[in-house]
C-alpha positions, 0 to 999 in steps of 0.5 A, a space after each residue: 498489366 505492369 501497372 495493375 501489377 504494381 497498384 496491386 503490390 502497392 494496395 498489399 504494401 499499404 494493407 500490410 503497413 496499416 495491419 502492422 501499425 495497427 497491431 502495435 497501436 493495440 499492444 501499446 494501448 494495452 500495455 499502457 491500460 495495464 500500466 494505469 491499472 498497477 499504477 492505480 491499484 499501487 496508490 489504492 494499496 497506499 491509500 488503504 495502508 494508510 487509512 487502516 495505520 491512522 486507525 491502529 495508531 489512533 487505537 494505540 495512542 488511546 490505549 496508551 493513555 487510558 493508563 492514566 485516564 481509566 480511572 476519570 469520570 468522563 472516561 466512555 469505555 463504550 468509545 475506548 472498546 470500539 476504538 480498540 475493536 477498529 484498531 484491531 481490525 485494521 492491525 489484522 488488514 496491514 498483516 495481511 497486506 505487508 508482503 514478506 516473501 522476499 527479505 530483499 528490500 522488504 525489511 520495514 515490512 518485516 519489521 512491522 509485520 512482526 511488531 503488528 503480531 505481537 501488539 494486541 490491542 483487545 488485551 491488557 498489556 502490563 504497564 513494562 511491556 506498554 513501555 517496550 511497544 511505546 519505545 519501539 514506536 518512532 522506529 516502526 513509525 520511520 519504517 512504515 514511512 520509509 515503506 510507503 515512500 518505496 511504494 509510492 517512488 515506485 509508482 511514480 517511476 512505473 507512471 514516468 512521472 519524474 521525480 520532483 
């Protein structure tokens, strides 16, 4: 009788043991699902931002040239419209993805967010007001890099990957 007494406590101690473990095998898997899954949404975010940047920057850099290229007769203004409709489409997309909700540590995202509204790149802007945007572009250019560095150290730190 003692030893199907202690065969029985041990069968419990072992179901017990096995149900434990595999309680917290789920947890782990599923906080690491989770994990992957920011990780992977952080650099799709990075990747978007970046993407609709290239088209502003290159619907900027049009723009600023076509100051003094207008008047060529190889100018296509078709091209130049579309590539100012795609730049302003892509300024809309980086407004609404820069996170203003807290002001600690999102200065370059204010910065930009406050720039973006302002610039327009449908409309004409004055040859002054051309030269004011075109003097505040290397400061917004490092702030933008210095966000999206922020944004991927933050993913890698959340990846534990180490930092090179």
């Amino acid at each position: 009788m003692g030893q199907a007494v202690g065969d029985v406590l041990s069968t419990i101690i072992a179901f017990a043991g096995v149900c434990i473990t595999g309680i917290i095998s789920v947890i782990v898997i599923k906080r690491e699902i989770y994990s992957k899954r920011v990780i992977q949404e952080r650099i799709k975010w990075l990747n978007t931002f970046r993407n609709y940047w290239g088209d502003f920057m290159s619907a900027w850099e049009a723009k600023r040239n076509s100051v003094n290229n207008r008047f060529e007769p190889n100018f296509d203004v078709k091209d130049y419209n579309n590539l100012m409709i795609k730049g302003e489409k892509a300024r809309y997309y980086m407004i609404s993805m820069l996170n203003t909700n807290t002001v600690q540590g999102n200065e370059c995202n204010y910065l930009l967010k406050d720039y973006l509204k302002r610039m327009n790149l449908i409309k004409e802007i004055p040859i002054n007001e051309l030269e004011k945007f075109n003097s505040e572009m290397n400061d917004l250019l490092e702030c933008c890099n210095r966000m999206l560095e922020k944004v991927w150290q933050k993913a890698k730190k959340e990846s534990g990957e180490n930092e090179e």
